[in-house]
DRENTI-837976 format. One record per residue: residue number from 1; x, y, z of N, C-alpha, C in turn. Coordinates in Angstrom, 3 decimals, always signed. Layout:
% residues N
PT   num         nX         nY         nZ        caX        caY        caZ         cX         cY         cZ
PT   NUM          X          Y          Z          X          Y          Z          X          Y          Z
...
//
This chain:
% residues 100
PT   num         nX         nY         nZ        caX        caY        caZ         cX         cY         cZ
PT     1   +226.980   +116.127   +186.638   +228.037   +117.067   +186.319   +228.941   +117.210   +187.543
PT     2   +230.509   +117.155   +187.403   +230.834   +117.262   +188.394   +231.327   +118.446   +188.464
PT     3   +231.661   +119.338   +189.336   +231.636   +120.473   +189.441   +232.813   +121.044   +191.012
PT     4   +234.388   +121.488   +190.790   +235.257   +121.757   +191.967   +234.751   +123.102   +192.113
PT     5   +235.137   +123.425   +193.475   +234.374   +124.776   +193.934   +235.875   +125.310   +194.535
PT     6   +236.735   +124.652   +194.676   +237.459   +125.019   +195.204   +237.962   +124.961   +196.838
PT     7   +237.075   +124.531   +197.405   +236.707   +124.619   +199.213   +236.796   +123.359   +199.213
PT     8   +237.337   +121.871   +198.074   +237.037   +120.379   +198.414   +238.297   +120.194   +199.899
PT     9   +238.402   +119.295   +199.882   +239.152   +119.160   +201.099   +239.273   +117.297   +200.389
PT    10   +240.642   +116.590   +200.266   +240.887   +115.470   +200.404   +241.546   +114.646   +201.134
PT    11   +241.085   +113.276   +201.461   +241.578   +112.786   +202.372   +241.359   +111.364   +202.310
PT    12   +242.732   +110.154   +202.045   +242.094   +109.029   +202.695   +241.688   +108.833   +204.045
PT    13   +240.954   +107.477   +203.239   +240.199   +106.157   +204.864   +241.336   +105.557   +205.365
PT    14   +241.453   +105.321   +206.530   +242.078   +104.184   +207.402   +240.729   +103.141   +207.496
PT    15   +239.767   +103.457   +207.246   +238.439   +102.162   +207.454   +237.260   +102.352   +207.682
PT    16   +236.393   +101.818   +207.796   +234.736   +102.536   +207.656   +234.248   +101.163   +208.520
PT    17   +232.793   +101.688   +208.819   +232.580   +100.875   +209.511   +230.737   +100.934   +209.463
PT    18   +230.117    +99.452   +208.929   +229.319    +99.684   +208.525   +228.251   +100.002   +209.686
PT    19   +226.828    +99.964   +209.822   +225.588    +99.872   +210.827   +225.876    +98.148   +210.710
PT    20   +225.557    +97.907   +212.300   +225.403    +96.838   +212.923   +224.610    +95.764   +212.296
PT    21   +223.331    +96.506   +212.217   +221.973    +95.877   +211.125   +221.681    +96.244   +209.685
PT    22   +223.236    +96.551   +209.434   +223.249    +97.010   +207.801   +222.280    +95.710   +207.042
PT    23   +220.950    +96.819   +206.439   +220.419    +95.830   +204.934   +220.325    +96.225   +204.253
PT    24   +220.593    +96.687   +203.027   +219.482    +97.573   +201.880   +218.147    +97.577   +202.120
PT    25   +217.683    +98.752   +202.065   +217.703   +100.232   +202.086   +217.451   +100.266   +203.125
PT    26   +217.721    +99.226   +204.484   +217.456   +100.165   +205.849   +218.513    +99.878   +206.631
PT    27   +219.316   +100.740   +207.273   +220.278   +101.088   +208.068   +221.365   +100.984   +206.808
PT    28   +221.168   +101.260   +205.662   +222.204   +101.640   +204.654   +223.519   +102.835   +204.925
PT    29   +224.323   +103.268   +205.673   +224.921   +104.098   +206.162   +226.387   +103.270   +206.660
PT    30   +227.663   +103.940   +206.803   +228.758   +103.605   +207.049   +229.179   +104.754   +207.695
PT    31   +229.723   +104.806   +208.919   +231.286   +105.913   +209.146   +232.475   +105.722   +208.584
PT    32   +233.225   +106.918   +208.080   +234.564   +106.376   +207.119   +235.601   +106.867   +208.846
PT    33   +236.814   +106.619   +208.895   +237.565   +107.106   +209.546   +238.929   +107.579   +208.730
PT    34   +238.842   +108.491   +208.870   +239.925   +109.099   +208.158   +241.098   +109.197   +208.478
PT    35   +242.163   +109.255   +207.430   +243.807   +109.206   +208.226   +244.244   +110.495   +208.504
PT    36   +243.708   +111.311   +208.397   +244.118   +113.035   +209.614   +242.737   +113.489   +209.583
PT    37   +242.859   +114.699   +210.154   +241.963   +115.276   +210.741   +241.409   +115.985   +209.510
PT    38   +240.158   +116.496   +209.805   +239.690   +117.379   +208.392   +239.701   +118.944   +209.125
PT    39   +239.750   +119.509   +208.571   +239.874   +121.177   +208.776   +238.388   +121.303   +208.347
PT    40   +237.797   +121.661   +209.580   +236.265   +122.214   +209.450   +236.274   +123.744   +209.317
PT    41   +234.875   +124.100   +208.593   +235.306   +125.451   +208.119   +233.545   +125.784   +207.539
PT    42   +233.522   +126.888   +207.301   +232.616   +127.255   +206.556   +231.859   +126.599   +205.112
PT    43   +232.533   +125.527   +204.834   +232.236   +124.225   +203.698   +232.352   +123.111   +204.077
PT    44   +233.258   +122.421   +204.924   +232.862   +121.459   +205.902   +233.006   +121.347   +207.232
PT    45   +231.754   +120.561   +207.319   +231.321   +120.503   +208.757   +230.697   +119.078   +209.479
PT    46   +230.319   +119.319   +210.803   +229.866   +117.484   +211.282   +228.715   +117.085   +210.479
PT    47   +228.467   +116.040   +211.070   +226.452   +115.693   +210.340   +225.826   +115.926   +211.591
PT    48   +224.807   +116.613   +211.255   +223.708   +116.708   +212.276   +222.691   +115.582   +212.337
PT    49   +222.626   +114.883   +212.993   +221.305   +113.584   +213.080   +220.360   +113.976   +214.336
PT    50   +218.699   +113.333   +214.117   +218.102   +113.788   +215.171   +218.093   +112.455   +215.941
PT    51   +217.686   +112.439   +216.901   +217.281   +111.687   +218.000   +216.936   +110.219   +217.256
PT    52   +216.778   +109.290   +217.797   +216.759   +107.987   +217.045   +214.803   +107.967   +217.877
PT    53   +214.514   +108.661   +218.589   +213.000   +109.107   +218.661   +212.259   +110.244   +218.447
PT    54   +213.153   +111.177   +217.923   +212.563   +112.561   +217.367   +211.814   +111.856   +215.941
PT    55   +210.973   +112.527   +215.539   +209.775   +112.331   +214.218   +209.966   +113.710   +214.001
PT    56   +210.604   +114.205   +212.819   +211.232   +115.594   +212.288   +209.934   +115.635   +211.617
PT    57   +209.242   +116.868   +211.199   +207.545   +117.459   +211.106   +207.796   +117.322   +209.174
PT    58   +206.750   +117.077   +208.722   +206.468   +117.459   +207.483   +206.810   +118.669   +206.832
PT    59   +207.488   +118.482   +206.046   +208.458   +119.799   +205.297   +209.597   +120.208   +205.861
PT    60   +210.501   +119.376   +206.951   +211.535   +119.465   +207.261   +212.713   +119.287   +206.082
PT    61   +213.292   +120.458   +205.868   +214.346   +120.259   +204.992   +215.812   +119.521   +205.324
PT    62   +216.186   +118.632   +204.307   +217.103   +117.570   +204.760   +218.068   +117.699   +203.648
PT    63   +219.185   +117.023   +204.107   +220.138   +116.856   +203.236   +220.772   +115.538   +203.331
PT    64   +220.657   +115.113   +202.062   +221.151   +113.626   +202.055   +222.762   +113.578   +201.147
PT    65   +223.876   +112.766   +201.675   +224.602   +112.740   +200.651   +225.246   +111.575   +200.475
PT    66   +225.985   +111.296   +199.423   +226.602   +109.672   +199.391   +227.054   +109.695   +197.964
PT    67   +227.726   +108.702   +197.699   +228.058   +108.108   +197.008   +227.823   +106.988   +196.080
PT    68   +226.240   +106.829   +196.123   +225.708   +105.428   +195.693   +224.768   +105.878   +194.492
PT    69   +224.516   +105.055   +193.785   +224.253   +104.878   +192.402   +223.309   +106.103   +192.115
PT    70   +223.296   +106.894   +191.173   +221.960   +107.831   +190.800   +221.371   +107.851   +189.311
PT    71   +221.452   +106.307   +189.241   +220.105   +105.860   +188.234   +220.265   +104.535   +188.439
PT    72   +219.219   +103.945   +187.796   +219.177   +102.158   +188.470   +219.306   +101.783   +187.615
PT    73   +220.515   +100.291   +188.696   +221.449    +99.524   +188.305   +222.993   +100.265   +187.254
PT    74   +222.659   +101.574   +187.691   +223.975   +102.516   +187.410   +225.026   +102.363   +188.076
PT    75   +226.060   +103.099   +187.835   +227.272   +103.094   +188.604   +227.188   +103.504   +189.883
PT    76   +228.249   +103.503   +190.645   +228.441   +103.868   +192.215   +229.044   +105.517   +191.388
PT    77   +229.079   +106.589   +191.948   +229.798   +107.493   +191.630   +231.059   +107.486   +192.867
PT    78   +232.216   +108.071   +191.757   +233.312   +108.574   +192.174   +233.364   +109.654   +192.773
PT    79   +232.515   +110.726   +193.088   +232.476   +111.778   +193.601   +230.961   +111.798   +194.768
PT    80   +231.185   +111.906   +195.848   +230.338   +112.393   +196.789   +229.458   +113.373   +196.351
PT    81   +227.804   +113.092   +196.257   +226.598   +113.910   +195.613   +226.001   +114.340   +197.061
PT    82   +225.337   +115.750   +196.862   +223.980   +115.298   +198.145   +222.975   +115.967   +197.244
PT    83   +221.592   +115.752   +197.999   +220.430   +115.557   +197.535   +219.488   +116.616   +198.598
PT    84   +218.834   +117.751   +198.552   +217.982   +118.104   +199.203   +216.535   +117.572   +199.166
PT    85   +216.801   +117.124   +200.293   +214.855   +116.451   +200.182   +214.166   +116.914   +201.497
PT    86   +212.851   +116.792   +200.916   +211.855   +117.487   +202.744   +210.658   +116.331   +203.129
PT    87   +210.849   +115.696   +204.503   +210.477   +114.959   +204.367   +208.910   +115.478   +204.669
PT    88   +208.131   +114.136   +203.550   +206.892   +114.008   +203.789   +205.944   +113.402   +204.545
PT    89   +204.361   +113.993   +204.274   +203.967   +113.062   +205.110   +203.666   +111.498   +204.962
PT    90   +203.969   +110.155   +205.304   +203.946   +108.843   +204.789   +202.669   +108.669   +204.016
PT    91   +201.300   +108.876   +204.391   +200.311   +108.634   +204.054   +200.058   +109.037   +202.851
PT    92   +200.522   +110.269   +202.380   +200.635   +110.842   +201.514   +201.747   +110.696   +200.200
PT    93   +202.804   +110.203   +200.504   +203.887   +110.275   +199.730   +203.301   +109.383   +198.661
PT    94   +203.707   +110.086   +197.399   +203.021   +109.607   +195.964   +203.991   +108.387   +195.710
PT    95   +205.509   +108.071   +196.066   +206.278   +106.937   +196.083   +206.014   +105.843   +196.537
PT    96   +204.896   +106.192   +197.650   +204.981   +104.473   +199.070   +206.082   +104.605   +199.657
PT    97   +207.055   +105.349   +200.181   +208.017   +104.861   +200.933   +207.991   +106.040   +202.017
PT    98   +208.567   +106.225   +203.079   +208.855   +106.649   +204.605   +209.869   +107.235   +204.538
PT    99   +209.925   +108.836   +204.515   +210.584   +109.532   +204.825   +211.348   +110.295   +205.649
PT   100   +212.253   +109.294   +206.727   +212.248   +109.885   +208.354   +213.546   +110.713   +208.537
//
């Protein structure tokens, strides 16, 4: 469902730029660069990332967001989604996959 709140803020890319060691599904991520500045505010704001050696604790609440497919072999969406997830512990995760 897509849903305006009113607080969107639009803006083209001048260009994006993918991870170095971009593969599916690991280092899947891009920076966009935008053609003005965005007006940060109480609805948007930077991304917070941890340490590329911090290990964030079990039940750390996260926020994921993007633009990429949300059902398989579905469409890309036109509208920017995010996703609250907390990561688990690996050993445990009922999926098999690594939640960092």
């Amino acid at each position: 469902m897509n849903v305006n709140s009113g607080k969107e803020q639009k803006y083209s890319i001048s260009g994006y730029f993918k991870h170095p060691q971009y593969q599916f599904p690991k280092y899947d991520f891009a920076l966009m660069k935008l053609t003005k500045t965005a007006t940060l505010n109480d609805h948007v704001g930077t991304v917070c990332l941890p340490e590329s050696t911090e290990k964030l604790p079990v039940g750390t609440v996260c926020w994921e967001t993007g633009w990429g497919r949300t059902s398989h072999n579905g469409r890309m969406s036109y509208y920017l989604k995010e996703l609250e997830i907390i990561v688990v512990n690996p050993n445990r995760s009922p999926y098999g996959v690594r939640v960092m």
